[in-house]
Biopython code that builds the backbone (N, CA, C, O; Angstrom):
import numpy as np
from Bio.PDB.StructureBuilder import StructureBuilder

atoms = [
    (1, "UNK", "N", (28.103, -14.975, 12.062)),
    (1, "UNK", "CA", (27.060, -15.486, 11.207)),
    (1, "UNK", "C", (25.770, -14.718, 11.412)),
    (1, "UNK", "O", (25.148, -14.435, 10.388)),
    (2, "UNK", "N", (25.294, -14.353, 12.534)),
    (2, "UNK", "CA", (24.412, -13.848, 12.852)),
    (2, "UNK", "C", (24.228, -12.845, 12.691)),
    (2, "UNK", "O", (23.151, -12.355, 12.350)),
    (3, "UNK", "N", (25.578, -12.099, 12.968)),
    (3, "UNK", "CA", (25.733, -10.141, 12.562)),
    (3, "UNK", "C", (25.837, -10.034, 11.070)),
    (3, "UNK", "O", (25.946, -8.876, 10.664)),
    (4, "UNK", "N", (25.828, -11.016, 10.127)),
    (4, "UNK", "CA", (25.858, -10.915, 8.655)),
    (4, "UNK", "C", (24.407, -10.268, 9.010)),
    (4, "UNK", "O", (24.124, -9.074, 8.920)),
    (5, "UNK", "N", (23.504, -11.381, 9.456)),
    (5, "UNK", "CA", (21.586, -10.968, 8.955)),
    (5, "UNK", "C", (21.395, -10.314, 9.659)),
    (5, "UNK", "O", (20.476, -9.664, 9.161)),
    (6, "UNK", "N", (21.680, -9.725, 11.042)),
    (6, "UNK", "CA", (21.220, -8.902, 11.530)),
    (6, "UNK", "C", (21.817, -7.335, 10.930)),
    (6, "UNK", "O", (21.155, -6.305, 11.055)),
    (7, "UNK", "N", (23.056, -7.383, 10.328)),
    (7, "UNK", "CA", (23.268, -5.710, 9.310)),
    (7, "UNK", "C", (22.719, -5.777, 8.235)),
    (7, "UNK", "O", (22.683, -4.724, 7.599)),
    (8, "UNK", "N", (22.220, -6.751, 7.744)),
    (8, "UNK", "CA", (21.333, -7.073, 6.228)),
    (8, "UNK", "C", (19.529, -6.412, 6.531)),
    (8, "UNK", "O", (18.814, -5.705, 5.821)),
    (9, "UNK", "N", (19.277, -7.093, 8.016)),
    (9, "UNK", "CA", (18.234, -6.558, 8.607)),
    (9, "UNK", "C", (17.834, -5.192, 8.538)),
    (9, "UNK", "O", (16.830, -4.699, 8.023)),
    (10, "UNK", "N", (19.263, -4.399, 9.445)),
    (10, "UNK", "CA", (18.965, -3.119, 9.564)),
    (10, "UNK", "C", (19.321, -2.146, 8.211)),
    (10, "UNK", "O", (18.979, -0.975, 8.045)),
    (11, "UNK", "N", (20.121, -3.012, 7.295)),
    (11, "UNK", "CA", (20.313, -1.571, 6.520)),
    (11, "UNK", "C", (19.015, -1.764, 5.551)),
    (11, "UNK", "O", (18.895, -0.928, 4.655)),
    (12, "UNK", "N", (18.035, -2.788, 5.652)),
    (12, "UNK", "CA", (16.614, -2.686, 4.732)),
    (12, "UNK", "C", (16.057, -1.860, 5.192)),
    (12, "UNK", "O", (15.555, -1.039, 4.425)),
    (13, "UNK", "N", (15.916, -1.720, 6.389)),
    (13, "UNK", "CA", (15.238, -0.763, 7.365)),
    (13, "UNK", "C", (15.449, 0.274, 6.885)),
    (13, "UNK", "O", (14.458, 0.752, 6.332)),
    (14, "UNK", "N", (16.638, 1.069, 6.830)),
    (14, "UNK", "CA", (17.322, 1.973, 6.521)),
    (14, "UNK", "C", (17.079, 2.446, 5.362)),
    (14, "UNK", "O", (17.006, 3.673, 5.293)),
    (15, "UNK", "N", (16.909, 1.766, 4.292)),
    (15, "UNK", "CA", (16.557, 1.954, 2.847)),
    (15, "UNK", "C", (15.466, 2.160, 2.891)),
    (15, "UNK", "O", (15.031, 3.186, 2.367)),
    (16, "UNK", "N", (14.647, 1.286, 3.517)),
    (16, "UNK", "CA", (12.989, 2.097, 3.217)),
    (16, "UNK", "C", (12.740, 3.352, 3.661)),
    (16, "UNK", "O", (11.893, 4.044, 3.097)),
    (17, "UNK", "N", (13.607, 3.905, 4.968)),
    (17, "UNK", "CA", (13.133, 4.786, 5.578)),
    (17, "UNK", "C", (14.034, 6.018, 4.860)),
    (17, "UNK", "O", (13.843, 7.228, 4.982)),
    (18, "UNK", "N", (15.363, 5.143, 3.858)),
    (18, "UNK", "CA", (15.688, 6.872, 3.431)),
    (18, "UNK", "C", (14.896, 6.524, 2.033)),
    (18, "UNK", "O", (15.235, 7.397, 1.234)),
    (19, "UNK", "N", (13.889, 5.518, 1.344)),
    (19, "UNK", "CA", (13.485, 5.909, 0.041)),
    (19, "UNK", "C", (12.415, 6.505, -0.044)),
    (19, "UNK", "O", (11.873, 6.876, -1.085)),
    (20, "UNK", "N", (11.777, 6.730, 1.798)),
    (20, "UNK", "CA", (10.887, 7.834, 1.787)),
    (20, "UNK", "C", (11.188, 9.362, 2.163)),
    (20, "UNK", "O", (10.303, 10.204, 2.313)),
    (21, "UNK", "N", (12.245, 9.545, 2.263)),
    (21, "UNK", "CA", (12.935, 10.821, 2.642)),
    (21, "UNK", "C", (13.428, 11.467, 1.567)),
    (21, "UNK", "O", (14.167, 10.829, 0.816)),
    (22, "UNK", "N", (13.081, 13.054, 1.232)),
    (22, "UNK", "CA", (13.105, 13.444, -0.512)),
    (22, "UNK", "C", (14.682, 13.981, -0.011)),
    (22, "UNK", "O", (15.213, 14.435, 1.003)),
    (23, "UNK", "N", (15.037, 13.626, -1.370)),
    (23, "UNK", "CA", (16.617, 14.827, -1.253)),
    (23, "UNK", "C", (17.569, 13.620, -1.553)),
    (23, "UNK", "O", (17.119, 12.544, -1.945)),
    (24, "UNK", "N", (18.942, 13.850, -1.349)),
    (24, "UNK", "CA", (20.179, 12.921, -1.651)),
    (24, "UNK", "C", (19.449, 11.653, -1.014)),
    (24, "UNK", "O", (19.785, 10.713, -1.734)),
    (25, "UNK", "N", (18.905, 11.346, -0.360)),
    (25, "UNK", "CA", (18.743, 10.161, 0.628)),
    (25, "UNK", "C", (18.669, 9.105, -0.357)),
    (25, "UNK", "O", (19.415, 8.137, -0.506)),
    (26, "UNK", "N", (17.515, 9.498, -1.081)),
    (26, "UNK", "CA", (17.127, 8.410, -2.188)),
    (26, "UNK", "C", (18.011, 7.890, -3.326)),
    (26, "UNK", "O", (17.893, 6.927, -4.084)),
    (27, "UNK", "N", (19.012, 8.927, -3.179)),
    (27, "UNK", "CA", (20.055, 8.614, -4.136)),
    (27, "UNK", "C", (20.480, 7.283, -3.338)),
    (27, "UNK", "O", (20.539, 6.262, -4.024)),
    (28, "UNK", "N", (20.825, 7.159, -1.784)),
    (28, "UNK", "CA", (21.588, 5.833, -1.621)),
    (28, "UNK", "C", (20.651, 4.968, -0.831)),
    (28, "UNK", "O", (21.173, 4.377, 0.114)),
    (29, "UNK", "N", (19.603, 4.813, -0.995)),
    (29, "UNK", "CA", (18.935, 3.758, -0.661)),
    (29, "UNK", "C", (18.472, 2.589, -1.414)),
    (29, "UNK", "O", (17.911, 1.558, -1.042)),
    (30, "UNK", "N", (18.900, 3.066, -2.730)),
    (30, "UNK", "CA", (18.764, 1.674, -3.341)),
    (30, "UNK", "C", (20.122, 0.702, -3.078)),
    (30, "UNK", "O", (19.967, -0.501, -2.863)),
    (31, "UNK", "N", (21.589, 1.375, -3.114)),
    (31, "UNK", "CA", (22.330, 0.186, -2.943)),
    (31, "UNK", "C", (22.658, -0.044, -1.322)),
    (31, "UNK", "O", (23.531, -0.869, -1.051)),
    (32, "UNK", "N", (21.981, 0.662, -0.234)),
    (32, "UNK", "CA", (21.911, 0.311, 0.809)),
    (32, "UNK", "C", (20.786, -1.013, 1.002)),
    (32, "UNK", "O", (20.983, -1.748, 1.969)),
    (33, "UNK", "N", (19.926, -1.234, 0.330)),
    (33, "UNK", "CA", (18.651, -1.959, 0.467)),
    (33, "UNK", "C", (19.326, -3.443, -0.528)),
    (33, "UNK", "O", (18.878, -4.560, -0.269)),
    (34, "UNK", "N", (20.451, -3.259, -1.677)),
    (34, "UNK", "CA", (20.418, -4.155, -2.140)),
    (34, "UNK", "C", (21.711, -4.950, -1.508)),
    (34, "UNK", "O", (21.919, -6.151, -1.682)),
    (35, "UNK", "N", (22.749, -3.842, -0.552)),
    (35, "UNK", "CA", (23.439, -4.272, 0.170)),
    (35, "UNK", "C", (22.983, -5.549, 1.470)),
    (35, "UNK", "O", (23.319, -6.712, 1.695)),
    (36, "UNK", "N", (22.122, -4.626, 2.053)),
    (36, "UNK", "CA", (20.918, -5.440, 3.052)),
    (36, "UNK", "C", (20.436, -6.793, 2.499)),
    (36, "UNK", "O", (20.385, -7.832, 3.157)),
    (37, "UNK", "N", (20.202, -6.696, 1.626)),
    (37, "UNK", "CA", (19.388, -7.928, 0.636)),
    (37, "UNK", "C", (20.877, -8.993, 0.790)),
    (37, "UNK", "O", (20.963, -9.943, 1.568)),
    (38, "UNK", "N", (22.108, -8.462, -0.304)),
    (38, "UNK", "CA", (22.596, -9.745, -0.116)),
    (38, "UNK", "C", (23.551, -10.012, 1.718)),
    (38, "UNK", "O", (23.899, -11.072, 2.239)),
    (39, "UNK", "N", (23.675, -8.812, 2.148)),
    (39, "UNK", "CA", (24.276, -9.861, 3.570)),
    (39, "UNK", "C", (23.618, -10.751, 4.303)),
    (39, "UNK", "O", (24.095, -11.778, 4.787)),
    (40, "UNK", "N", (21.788, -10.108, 4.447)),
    (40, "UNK", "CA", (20.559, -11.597, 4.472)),
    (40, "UNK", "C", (20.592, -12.558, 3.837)),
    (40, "UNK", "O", (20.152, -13.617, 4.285)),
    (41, "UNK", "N", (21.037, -12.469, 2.816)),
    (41, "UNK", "CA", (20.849, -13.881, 2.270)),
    (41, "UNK", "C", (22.029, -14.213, 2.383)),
    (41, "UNK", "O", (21.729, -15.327, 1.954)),
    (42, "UNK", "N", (23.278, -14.315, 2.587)),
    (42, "UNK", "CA", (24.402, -14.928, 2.801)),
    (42, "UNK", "C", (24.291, -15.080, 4.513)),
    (42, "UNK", "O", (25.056, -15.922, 4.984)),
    (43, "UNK", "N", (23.707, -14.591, 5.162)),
    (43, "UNK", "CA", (24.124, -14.601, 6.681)),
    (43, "UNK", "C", (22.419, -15.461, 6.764)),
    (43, "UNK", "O", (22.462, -16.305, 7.658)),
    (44, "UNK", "N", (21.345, -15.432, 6.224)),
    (44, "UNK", "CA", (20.701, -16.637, 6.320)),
    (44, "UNK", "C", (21.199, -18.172, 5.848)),
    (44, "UNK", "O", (20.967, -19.186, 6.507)),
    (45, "UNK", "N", (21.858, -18.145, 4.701)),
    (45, "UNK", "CA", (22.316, -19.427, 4.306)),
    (45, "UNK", "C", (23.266, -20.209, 5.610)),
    (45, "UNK", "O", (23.176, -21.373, 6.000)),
    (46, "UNK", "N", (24.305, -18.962, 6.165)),
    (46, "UNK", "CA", (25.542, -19.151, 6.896)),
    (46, "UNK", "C", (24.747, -19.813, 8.362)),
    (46, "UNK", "O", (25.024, -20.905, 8.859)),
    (47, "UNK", "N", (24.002, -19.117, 8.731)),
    (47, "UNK", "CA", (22.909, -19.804, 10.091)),
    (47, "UNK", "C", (22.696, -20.910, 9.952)),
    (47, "UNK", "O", (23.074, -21.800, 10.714)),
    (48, "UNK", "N", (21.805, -21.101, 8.570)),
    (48, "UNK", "CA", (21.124, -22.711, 8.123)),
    (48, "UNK", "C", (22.177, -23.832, 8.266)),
    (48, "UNK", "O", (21.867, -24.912, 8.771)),
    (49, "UNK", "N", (23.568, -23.541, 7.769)),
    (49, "UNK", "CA", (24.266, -24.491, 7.120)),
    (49, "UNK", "C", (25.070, -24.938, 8.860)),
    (49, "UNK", "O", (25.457, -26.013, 9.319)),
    (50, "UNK", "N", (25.046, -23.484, 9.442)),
    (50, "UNK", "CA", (25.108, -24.027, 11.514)),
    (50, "UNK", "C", (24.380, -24.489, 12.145)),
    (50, "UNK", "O", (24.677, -24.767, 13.307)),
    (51, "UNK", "N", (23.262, -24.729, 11.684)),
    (51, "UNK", "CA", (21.803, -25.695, 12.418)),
    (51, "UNK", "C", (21.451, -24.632, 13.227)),
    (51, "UNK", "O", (21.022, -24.989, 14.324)),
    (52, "UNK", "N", (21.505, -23.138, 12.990)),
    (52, "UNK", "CA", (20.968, -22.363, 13.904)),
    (52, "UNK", "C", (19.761, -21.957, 13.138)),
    (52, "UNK", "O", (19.412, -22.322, 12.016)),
    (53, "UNK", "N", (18.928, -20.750, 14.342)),
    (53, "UNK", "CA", (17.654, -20.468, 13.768)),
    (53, "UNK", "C", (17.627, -19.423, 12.793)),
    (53, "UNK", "O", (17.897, -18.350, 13.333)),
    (54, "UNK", "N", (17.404, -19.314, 11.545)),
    (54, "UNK", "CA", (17.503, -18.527, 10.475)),
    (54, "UNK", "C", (16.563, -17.218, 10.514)),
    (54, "UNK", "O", (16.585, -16.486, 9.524)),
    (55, "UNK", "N", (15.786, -16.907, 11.544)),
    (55, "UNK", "CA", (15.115, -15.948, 11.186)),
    (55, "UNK", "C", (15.034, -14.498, 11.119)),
    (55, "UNK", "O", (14.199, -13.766, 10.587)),
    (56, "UNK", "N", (16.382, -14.181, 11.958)),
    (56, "UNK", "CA", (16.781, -13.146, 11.534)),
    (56, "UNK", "C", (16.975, -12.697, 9.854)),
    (56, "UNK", "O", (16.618, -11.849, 9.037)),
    (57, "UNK", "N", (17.732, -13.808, 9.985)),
    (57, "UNK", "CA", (17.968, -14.004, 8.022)),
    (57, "UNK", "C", (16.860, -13.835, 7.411)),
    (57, "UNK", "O", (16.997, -13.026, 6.493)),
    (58, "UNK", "N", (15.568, -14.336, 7.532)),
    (58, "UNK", "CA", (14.499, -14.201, 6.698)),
    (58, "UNK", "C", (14.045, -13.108, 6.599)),
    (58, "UNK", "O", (13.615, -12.767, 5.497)),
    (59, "UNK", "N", (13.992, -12.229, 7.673)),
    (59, "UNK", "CA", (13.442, -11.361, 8.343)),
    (59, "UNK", "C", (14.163, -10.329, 7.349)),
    (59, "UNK", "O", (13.758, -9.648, 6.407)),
    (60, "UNK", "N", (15.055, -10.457, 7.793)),
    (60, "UNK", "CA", (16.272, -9.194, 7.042)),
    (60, "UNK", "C", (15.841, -9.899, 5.273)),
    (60, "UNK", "O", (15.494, -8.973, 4.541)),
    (61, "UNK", "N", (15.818, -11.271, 4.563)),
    (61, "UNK", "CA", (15.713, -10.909, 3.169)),
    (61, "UNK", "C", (13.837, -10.648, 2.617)),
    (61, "UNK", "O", (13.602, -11.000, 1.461)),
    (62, "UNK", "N", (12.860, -10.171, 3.289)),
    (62, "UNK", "CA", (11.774, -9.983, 3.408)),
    (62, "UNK", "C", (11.625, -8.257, 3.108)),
    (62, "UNK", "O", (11.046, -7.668, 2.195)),
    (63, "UNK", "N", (12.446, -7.711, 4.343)),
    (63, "UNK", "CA", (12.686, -6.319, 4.398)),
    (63, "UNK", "C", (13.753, -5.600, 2.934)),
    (63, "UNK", "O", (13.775, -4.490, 2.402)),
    (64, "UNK", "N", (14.382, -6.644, 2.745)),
    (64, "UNK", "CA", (15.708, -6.026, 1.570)),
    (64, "UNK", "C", (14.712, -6.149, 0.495)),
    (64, "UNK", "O", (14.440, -5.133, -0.146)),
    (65, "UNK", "N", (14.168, -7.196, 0.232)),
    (65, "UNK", "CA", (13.170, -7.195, -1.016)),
    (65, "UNK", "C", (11.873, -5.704, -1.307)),
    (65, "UNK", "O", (11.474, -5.047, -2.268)),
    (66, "UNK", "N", (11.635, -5.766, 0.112)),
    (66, "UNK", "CA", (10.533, -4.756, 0.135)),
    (66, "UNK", "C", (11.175, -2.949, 0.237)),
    (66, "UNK", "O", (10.630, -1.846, 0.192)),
    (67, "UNK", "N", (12.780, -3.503, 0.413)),
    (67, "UNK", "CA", (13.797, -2.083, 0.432)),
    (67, "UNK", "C", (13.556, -1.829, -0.878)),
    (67, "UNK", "O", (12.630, -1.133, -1.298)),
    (68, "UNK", "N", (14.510, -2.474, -1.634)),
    (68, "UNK", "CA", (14.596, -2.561, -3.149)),
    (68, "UNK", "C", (13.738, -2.341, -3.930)),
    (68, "UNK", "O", (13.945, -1.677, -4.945)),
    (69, "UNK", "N", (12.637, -2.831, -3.640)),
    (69, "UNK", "CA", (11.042, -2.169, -4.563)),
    (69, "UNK", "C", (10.412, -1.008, -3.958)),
    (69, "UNK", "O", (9.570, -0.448, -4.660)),
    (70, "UNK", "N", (10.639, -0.529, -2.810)),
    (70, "UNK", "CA", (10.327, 0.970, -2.570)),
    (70, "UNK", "C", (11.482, 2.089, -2.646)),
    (70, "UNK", "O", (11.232, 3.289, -2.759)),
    (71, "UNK", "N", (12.552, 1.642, -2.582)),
    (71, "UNK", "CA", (13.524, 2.523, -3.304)),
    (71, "UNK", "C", (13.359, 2.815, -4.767)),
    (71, "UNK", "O", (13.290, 3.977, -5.167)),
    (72, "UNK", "N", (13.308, 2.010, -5.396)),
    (72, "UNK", "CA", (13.273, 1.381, -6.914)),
    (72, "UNK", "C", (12.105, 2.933, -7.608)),
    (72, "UNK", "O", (12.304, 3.887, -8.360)),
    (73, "UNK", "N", (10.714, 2.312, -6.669)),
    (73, "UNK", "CA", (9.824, 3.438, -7.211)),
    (73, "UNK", "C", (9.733, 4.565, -6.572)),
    (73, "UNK", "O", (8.837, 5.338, -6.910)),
    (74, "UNK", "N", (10.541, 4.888, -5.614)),
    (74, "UNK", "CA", (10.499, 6.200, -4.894)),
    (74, "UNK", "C", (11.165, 6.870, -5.846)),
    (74, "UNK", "O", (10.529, 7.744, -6.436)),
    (75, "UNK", "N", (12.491, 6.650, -6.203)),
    (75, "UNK", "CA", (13.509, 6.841, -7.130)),
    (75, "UNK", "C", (12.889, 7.593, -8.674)),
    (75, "UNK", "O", (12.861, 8.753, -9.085)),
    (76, "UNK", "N", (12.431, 6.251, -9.242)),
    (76, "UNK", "CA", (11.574, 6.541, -10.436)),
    (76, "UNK", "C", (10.810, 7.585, -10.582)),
    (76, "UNK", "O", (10.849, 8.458, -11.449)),
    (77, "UNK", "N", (9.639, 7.364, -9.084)),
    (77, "UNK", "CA", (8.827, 8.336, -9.361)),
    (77, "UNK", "C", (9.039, 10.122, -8.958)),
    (77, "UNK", "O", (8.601, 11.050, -9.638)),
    (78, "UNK", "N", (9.701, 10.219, -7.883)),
    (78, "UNK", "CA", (10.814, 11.337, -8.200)),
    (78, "UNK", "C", (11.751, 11.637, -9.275)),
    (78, "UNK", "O", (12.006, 12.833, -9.424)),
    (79, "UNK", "N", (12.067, 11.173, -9.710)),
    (79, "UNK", "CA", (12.703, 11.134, -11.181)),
    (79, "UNK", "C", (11.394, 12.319, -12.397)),
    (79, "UNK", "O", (11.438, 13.440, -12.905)),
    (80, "UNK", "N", (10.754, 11.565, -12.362)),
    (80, "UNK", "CA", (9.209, 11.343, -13.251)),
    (80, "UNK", "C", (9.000, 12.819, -12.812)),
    (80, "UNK", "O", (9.073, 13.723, -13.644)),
    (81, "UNK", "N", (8.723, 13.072, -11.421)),
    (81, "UNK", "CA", (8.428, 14.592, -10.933)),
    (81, "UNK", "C", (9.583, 15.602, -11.411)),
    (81, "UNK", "O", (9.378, 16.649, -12.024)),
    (82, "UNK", "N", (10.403, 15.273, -11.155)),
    (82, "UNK", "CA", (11.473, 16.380, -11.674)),
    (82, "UNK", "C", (10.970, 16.796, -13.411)),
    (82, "UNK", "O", (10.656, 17.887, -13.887)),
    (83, "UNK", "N", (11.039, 15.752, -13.899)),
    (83, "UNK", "CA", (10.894, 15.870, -15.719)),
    (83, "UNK", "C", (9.884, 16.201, -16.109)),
    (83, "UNK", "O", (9.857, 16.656, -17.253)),
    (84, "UNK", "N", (8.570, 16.113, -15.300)),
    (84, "UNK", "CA", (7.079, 16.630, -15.428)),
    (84, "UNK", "C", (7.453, 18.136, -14.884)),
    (84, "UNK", "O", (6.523, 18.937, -14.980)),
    (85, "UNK", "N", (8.270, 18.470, -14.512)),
    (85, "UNK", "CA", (7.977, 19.974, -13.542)),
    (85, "UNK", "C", (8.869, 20.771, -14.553)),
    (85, "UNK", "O", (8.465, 21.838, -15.015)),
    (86, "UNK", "N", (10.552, 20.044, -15.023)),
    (86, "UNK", "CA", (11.057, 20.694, -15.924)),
    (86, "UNK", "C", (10.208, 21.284, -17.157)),
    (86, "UNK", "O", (9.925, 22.477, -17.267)),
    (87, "UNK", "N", (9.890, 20.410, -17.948)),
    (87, "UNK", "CA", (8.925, 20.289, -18.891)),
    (87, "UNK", "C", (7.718, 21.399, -18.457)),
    (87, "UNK", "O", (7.901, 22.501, -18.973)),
    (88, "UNK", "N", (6.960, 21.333, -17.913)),
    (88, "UNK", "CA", (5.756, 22.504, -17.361)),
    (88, "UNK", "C", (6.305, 23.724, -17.158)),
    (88, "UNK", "O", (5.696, 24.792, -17.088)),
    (89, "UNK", "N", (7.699, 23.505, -17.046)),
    (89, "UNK", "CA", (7.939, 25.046, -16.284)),
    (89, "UNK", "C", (8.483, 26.062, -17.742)),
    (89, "UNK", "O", (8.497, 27.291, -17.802)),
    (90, "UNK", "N", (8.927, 24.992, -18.901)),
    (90, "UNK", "CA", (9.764, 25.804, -20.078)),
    (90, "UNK", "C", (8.432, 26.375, -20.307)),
    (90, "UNK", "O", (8.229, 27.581, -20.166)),
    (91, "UNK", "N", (7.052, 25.126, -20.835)),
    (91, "UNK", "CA", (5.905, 25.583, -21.528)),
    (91, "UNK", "C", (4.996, 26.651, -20.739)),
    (91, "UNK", "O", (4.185, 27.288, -21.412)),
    (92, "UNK", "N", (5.066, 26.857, -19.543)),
    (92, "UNK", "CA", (4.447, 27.873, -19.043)),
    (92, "UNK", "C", (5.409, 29.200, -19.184)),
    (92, "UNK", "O", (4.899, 30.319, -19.132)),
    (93, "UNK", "N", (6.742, 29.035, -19.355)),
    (93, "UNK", "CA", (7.938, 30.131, -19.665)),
    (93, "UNK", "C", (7.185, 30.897, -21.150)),
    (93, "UNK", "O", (6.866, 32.082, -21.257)),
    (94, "UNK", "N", (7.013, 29.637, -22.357)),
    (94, "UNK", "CA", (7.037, 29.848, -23.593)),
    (94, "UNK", "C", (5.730, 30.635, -23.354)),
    (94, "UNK", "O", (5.889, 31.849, -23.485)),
    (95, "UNK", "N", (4.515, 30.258, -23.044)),
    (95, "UNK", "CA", (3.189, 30.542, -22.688)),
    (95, "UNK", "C", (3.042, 32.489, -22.468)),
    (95, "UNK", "O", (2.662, 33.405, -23.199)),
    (96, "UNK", "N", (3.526, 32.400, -21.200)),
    (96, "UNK", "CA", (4.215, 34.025, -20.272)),
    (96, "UNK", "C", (4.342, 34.736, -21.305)),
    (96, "UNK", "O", (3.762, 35.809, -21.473)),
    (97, "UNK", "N", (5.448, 33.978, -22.434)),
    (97, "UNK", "CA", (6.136, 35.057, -23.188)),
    (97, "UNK", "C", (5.834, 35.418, -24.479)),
    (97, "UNK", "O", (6.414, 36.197, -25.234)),
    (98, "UNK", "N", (4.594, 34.575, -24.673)),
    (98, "UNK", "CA", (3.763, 34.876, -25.759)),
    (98, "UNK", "C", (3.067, 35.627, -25.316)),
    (98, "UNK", "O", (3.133, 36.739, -25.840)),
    (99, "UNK", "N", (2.060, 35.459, -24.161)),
    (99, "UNK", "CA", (0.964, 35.928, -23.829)),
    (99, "UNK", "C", (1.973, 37.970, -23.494)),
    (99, "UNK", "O", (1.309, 38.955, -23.816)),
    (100, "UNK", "N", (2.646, 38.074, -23.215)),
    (100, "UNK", "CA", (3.254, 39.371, -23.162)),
    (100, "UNK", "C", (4.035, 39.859, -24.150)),
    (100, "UNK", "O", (4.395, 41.034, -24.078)),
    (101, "UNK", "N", (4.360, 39.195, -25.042)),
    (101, "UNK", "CA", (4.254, 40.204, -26.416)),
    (101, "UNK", "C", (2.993, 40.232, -27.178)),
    (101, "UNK", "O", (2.826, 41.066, -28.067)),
    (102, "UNK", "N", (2.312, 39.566, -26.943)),
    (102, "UNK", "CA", (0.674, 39.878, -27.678)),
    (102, "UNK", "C", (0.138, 40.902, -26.823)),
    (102, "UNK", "O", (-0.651, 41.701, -27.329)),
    (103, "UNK", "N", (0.446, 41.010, -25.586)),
    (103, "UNK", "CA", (-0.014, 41.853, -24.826)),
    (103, "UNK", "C", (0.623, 43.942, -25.025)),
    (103, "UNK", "O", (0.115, 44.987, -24.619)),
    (104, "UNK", "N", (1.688, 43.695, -25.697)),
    (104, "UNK", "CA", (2.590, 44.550, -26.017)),
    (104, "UNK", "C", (2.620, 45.093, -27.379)),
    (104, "UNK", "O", (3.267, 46.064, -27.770)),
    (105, "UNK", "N", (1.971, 44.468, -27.930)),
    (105, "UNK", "CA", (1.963, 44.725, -29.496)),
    (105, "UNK", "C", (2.220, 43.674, -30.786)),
    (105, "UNK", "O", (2.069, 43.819, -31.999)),
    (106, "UNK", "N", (2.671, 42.564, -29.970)),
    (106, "UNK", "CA", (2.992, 41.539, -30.872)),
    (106, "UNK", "C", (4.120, 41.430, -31.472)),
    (106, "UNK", "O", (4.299, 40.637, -32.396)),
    (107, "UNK", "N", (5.292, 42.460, -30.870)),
    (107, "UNK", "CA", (6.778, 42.365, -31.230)),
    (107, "UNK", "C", (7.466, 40.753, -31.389)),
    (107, "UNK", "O", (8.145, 40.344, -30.448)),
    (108, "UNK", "N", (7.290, 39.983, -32.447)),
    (108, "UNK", "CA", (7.968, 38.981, -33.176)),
    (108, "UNK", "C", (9.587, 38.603, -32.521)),
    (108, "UNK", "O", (10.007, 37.487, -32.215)),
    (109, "UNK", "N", (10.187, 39.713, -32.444)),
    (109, "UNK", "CA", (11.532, 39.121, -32.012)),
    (109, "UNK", "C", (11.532, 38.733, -30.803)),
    (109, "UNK", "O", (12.447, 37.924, -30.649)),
    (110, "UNK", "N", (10.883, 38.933, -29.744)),
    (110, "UNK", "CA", (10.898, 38.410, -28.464)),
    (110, "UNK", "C", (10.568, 39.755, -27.047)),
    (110, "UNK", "O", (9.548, 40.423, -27.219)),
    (111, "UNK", "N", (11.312, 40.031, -25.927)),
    (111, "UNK", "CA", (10.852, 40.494, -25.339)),
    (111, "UNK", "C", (11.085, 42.383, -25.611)),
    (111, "UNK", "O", (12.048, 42.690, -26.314)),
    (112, "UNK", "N", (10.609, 43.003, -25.307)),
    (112, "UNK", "CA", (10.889, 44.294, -25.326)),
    (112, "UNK", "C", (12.172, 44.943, -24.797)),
    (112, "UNK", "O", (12.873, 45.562, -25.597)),
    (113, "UNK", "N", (12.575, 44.838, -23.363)),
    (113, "UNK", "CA", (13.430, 45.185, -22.841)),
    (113, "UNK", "C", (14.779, 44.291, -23.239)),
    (113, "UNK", "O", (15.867, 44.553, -22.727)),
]
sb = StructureBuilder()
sb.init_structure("model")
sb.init_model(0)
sb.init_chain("A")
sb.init_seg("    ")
for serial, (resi, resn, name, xyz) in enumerate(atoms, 1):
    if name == "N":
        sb.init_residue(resn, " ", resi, " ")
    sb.init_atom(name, np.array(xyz, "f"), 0.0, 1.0, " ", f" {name:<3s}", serial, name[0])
structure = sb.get_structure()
């Protein structure tokens, strides 16, 4: 009963600390954090319903909540960066390649070589 909230505990932990880590990490910290979330709350209920002390359980669904919403926007907002950088990088491409055929003579079809 207890090792339910106490692995619910640690894998919130876990999620926050990989939804601040850039790279694959963030890919699995959201269903590590929402994993965390429900074994806390099933291994808090499972304590309560033994007349034991629940606070591991709380503890662990406090951390899964606060997993889940910093995964959530780590995610997003890496997301957001990728598509802002794609995007900047064509229009500074298109930009380059104007600015060097105007620079060249203004050859219409595209680059020289």
């Amino acid at each position: 009963m207890k090792g339910m909230a106490v692995t619910g505990l640690i894998l919130g932990i876990v999620g926050i600390i990989f939804s601040f880590i850039y790279g694959w990490t963030q890919v699995i910290a959201f269903p590590l954090s929402i994993v965390g979330l429900v074994l806390s709350i099933i291994g808090m209920n499972k304590l309560k319903a033994a007349g034991q002390a629940a606070g591991v359980g709380v503890a662990g669904l406090i951390i899964g909540i606060i997993a889940v919403v910093f995964s959530t926007i780590m995610f997003l907002a890496c997301g957001l960066c990728f598509a802002c950088a794609s995007c900047g990088a064509s229009a500074i491409d298109s930009a380059a390649e104007d600015a060097l055929n105007d620079l060249l003579g203004g050859y219409e079809g595209g680059y020289y070589w």
